[in-house]
C-alpha positions, 0 to 999 in steps of 0.5 A: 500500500503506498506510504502517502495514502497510509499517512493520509489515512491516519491523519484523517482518522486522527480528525474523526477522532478528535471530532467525535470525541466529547470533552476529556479525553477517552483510552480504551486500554491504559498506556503506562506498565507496571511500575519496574516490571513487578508481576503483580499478585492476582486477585485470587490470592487477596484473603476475603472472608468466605462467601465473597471474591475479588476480582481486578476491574483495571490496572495500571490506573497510575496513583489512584486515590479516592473514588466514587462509582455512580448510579449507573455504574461509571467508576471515578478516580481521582489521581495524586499525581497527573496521568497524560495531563489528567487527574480525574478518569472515568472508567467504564466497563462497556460490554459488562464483562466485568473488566473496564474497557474505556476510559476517560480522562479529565482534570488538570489538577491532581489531589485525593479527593471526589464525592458525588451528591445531590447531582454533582461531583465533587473533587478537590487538588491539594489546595481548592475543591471543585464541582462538576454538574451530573446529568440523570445517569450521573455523567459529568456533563462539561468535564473541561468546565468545573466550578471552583468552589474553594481556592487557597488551602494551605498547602506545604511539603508534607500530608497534602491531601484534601479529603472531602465529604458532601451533607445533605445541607449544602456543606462540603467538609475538607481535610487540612493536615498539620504540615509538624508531626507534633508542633515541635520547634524545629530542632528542638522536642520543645511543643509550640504553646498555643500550637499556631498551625491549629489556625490554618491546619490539623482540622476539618474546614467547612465552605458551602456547596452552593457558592462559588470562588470561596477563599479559605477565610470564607470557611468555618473551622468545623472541628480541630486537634486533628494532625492529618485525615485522608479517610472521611465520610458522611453518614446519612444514618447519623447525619454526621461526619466520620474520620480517621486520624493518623496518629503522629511518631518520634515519640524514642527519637526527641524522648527516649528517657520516656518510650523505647523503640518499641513503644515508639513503633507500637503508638501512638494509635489511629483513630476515628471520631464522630465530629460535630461542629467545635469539636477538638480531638486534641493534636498536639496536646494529647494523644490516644494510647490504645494499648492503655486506653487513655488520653496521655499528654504529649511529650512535647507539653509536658507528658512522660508517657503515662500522665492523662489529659485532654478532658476537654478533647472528644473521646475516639469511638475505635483504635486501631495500632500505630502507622497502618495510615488509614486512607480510606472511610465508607459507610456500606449503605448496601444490601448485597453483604450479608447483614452483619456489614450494613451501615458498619464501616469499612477502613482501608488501610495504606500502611503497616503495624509493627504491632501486628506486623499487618498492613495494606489491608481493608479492614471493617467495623460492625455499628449498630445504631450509629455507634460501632458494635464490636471489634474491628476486624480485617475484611481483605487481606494481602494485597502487599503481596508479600510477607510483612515479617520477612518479606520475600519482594516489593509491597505491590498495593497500598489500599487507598479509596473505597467506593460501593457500587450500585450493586452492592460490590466494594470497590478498592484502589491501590495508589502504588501500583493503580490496581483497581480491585471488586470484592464481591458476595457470593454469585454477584461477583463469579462472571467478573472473576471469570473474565479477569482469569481468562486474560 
């Protein structure tokens, strides 16, 4: 065939495409391997209590954070960092055979944060919250046209993420992390008193939904003593706001004569709170020793490792060990579980316990009338791929969103390697493994 004619026909192709093609950018199979040529686990060897499977819906996503899957079934992401100029992608399983075959990109911010409510999508940067307009079947309806709703978070080197969570009352609650592990003066084991980043950072912001172009003095601090939440949600049962602290360290680096390593590895814990409007959860000045089951005073202001404080700060509701880093909150408002998990939360896990020399896991929390109802337990395990005492090669996923599909499924993404994961119960989920078994 002659090379011109060739040419001409590609360029062409290339025009149809363009032109065809709605706002954002569309990928029928992902461009970018596996990180290093790592042989990633399959989903069959992830650990799931009997009855339920997981399956492999999408690889190779890139740093995929948190997500929210719509009414119909589209799958969004967000991205910490860009992926061909894009931040958010819609992936869409076309032909149902349980494995996405399109995707869509869109966004040129990378961040953590995405919601969908009341007809809208909700995403956020490190530093600004946007909204995008869904139509009926929850598709965003201009992609390259969002609304700014909030600008000029503060925003340094370090826990940039801008977790987000929609009410039902026209009010969108973000994460702003402590950028100091314990407000200590730099150099020094020394706490700040009054800790100063308390005015700007280490809580939870609340701006309305309904306006646009929001500065951070627009905002209302919502709650405080928070060091760095990235797993958040709002449940609709309790009509209140969920998160999941990460817990701050060093404590045998500036304070040896007080905690030795182990101690250090083993505390301080993770914890959720229900917050409401003036909460204070007491970061920098106390912390919560799970292995106690109190509130100490921190070392910085004051403390040795047993005295008790914060009688003023807001209890934890659960404890989980030290450094798992929980990333990822969902409330399961689902049928298709068995009874024991709805309306009980589950926890995705981004780190791992010396502890319990367990990571990189889904974990889940039983509540009963709003209030959690039993011990927490690991719900999906081994996504590391590796063992954790000994280990035999690289993690291979770090857990990091969660999402619920209107099926019932559980959605998990893997921010190291971009695995997209769908835990399923029973019969709901075998056409999916099967097509993922045959590739």
């Amino acid at each position: 065939m002659n090379k011109y004619f060739l040419i001409t026909r590609y360029l062409l192709a290339g025009v149809v495409a363009i032109c065809t093609m709605s706002a954002g950018s569309f990928d029928k199979k992902p461009k970018h391997p596996v990180p290093n040529g790592n042989k990633l686990i399959p989903a069959s060897e992830l650990k799931v209590p009997i009855g339920f499977s997981a399956a492999v819906v999408a690889e190779e996503l890139g740093p995929a954070r948190h997500i929210v899957v719509s009414k119909t079934g589209d799958i969004y992401v967000k991205l910490a960092k860009l992926r061909d100029g894009k931040g958010i992608y819609r992936l869409r399983d076309t032909n149902k055979d349980g494995v996405i075959d399109e995707q869509m990109g869109f966004g040129d911010y990378p961040g953590t944060g995405i919601y969908i409510r009341n007809g809208y999508l909700y995403t956020s940067s490190n530093s600004s919250i946007y909204r995008y307009k869904l139509n009926e079947k929850e598709e965003v309806i201009n992609p390259d046209q969002p609304e700014l709703l909030v600008s000029g978070l503060r925003l340094k080197t370090r826990d940039q993420s801008k977790s987000i969570a929609v009410d039902n009352q026209n009010n969108v609650y973000v994460n702003i992390a402590s950028d100091n592990d314990a407000c200590r003066e730099a150099g020094t084991g020394k706490g700040l008193m009054p800790c100063p980043l308390l005015d700007s950072a280490a809580g939870i912001w609340q701006f309305k939904t309904n306006v646009s172009n929001q500065s951070f003095a627009d905002g209302v601090r919502y709650a405080t003593g928070l060091k760095n939440v990235v797993g958040l949600d709002w449940n609709s049962k309790t009509n209140s706001l969920f998160v999941l602290q990460h817990g701050r360290g060093q404590f045998h680096d500036f304070y040896p004569q007080y905690y030795t390593a182990k101690q250090s590895a083993e505390l301080p814990a993770e914890t959720m709170y229900e917050i409401h409007k003036g909460d204070d959860a007491g970061w920098p000045y106390v912390y919560y020793d799970h292995i106690q089951k109190k509130k100490i005073v921190a070392p910085e202001y004051g403390g040795d490792g047993k005295k008790t404080g914060g009688e003023k700060t807001i209890d934890p509701i659960a404890a989980f060990p030290a450094h798992l880093g929980p990333n990822g909150l969902l409330f399961y408002t689902g049928t298709a579980f068995p009874e024991k998990y709805r309306n009980g939360a589950f926890i995705a896990f981004h780190g791992q316990s010396a502890e319990l020399h367990k990571g990189y896991m889904v974990a889940f929390v039983p509540f009963k009338s709003g209030k959690p109802s039993g011990k927490w337990e690991i719900f999906a395990d081994n996504f590391a791929g590796t063992d954790l005492v000994k280990p035999t090669g690289p993690v291979q996923h770090r857990p990091c969103g969660l999402a619920q599909g209107p099926d019932g499924a559980l959605y998990v993404t893997d921010d190291l390697n971009g695995t997209l994961f769908r835990i399923a119960y029973k019969g709901t989920a075998a056409k999916a493994t099967a097509a993922v078994n045959k590739k």
